[in-house]
C-alpha positions in Angstrom: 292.5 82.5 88.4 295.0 81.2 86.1 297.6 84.3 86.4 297.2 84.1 90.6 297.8 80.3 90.0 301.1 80.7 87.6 302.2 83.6 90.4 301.7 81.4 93.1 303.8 77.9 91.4 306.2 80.5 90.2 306.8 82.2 94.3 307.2 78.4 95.4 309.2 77.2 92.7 311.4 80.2 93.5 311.2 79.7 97.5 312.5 75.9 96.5 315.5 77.2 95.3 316.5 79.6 98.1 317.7 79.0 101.9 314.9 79.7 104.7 315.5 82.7 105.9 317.4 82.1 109.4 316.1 84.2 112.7 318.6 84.8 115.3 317.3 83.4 118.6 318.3 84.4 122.3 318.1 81.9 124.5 319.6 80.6 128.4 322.5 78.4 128.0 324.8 77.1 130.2 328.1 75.1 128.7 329.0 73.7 131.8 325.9 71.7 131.8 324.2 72.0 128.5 324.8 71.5 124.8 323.2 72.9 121.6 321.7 70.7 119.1 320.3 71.7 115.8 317.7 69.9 113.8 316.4 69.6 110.3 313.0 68.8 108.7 310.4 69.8 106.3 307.4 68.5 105.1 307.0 65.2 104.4 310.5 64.7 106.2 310.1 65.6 110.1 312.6 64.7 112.3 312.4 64.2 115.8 314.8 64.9 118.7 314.0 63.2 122.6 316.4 65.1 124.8 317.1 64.8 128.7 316.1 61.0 129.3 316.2 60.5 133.0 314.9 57.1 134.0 314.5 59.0 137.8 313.1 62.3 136.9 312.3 62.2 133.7 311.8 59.3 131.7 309.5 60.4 128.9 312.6 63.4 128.3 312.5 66.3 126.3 311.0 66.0 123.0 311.0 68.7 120.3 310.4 68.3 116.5 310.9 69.6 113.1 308.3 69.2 110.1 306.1 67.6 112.2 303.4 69.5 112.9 300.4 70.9 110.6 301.7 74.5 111.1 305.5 73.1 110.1 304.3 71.3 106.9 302.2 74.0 106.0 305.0 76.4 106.1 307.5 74.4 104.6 304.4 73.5 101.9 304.1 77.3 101.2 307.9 78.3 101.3 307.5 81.1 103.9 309.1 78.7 106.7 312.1 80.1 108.6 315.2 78.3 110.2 315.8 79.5 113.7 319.5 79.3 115.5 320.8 79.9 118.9 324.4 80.3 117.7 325.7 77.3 117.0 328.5 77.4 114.0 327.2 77.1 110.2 328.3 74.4 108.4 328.3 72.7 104.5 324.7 71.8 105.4 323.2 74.7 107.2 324.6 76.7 104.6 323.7 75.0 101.6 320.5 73.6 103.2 318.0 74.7 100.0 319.6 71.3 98.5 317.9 69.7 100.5 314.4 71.7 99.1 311.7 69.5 97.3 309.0 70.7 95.6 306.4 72.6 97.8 309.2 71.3 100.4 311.2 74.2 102.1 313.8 72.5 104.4 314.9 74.7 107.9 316.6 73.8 110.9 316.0 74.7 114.5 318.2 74.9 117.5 318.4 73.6 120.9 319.6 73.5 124.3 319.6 70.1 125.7 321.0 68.9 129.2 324.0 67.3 129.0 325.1 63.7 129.5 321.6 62.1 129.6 320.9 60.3 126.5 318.9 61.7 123.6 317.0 59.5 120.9 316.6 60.7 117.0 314.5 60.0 114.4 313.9 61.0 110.6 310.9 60.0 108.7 309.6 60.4 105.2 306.0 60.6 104.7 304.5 59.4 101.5 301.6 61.3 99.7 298.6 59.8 98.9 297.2 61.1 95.4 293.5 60.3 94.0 292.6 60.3 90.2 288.6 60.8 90.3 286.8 60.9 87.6 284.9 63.4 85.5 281.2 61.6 86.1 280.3 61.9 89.4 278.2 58.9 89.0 281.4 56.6 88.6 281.8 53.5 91.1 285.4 53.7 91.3 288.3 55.9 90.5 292.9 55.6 91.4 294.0 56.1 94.5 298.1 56.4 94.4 299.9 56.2 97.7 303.7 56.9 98.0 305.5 54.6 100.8 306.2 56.2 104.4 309.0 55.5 106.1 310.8 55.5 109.9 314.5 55.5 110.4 315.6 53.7 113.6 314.9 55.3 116.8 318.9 56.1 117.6 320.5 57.2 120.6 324.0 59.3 121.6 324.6 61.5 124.6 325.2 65.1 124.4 328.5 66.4 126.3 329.1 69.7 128.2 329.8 72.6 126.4 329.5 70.9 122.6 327.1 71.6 119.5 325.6 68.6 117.3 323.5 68.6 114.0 320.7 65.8 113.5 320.6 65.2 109.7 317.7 63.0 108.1 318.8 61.1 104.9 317.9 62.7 101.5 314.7 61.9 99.0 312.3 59.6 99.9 315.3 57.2 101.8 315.3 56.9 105.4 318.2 57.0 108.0 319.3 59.5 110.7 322.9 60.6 111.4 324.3 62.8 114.4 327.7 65.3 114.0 329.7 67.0 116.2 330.1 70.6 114.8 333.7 72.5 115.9 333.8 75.8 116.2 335.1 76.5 112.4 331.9 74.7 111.7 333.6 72.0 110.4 331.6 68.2 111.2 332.5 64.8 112.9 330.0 62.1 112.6 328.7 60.8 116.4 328.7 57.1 116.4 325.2 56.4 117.7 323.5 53.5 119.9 320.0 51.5 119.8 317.3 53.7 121.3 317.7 54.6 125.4 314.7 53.6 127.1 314.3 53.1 130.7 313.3 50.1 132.3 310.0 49.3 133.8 309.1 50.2 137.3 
C-alpha cells in the first residue's frame, strides 16, 4: 500500500501545480441579448453565480455554481477536474489559474451565457475542514476534534450588458470576498463596481 499511497500524493501534488486542462464548449449565444460570464471555484472555495433575476418571470433567476457540488469537490479533491469555456478571451487569471491551486485543491473555471440587463447576484465561499485526532484505544472517552472557520462573502449584485464577457473571482486562501471584471477582447480586465444583492419584493 505504501508505494500506491506515495504514487497517488505524488499525481496530486503534481496536478496542484498545473492548470486544469480547459474543454472547448459549443454553445447558443446571442450578443444582442446575452453575455458570457465565467466563473471560478474549487473545493472548499465554491462560488456561486444567480443570473436572469426577473421579479415578473423569474424571480428565483438562473443559478449555476462552481465547487459546489460533491462531484465538483471530488474532482478538484483528486486533480482530474477540467475548466470548461465558451470563448470568452483568457486573461492573467485564466491563464495562470493553478496559483490559485491548494493542496488536494485543483482550481477551474466554467463559462456562461446569461441574459442581459437583468441583475445577477455572486457569491464566494470558503469552507473550513473539520479534522478529528482519535485515539489508538478504542475504549477512550474522548479524543480532538479541529474545525477550520467557514466563511461567506456578501451576496453582490451587477447587471450583465449586451454583447460583453465578465469573470467572477473569489478572494485567495482561506479569506472571503467576491469581485466581478469586465474582460476586453485582448483579454485584458476592468473591475465592475458591484451593488447589495437584487432581490425582488414580496408579492
Amino acid at each position: 500500500m505504501k508505494p500506491f499511497l506515495a504514487l497517488s500524493v505524488c499525481t496530486r501534488l503534481t496536478a496542484c501545480a498545473a492548470n486544469a486542462p480547459v474543454v472547448q464548449t459549443e454553445t447558443r449565444y446571442d450578443p444582442a441579448t446575452q453575455a458570457r460570464v465565467r466563473l471560478y471555484g474549487q473545493n472548499q472555495k465554491p462560488a456561486r453565480l444567480v443570473s436572469g433575476i426577473d421579479c415578473e418571470h423569474n424571480r428565483r433567476g438562473t443559478a449555476v455554481s462552481v465547487g459546489r457540488s460533491l462531484g465538483d469537490a471530488f474532482s478538484s479533491f483528486a486533480g482530474t477536474a477540467q475548466s470548461s469555456s465558451i470563448g470568452i478571451p483568457e486573461t492573467e487569471i485564466s491563464r495562470h489559474i493553478s496559483e490559485r491551486n491548494g493542496l488536494m485543491s485543483r482550481a477551474v473555471f466554467r463559462e456562461y451565457v446569461v441574459a442581459a440587463g437583468k441583475p445577477a447576484n455572486v457569491q464566494s465561499s470558503y469552507i473550513g475542514l473539520t479534522h478529528s485526532n482519535r485515539p489508538a484505544n478504542p475504549m477512550a472517552e474522548s479524543y480532538l476534534v479541529m474545525k477550520e472557520g467557514s466563511c461567506h462573502s456578501q451576496l453582490a449584485s451587477f447587471v450583465p450588458q449586451a454583447g460583453r464577457d465578465y469573470e467572477v473571482v473569489g478572494a485567495t486562501g482561506r479569506a472571503c470576498g467576491v469581485a466581478v471584471f469586465e474582460v476586453a477582447a485582448d483579454g485584458s480586465t476592468q473591475a465592475v463596481a458591484l451593488q447589495d444583492a437584487f432581490r425582488c419584493r414580496r408579492r
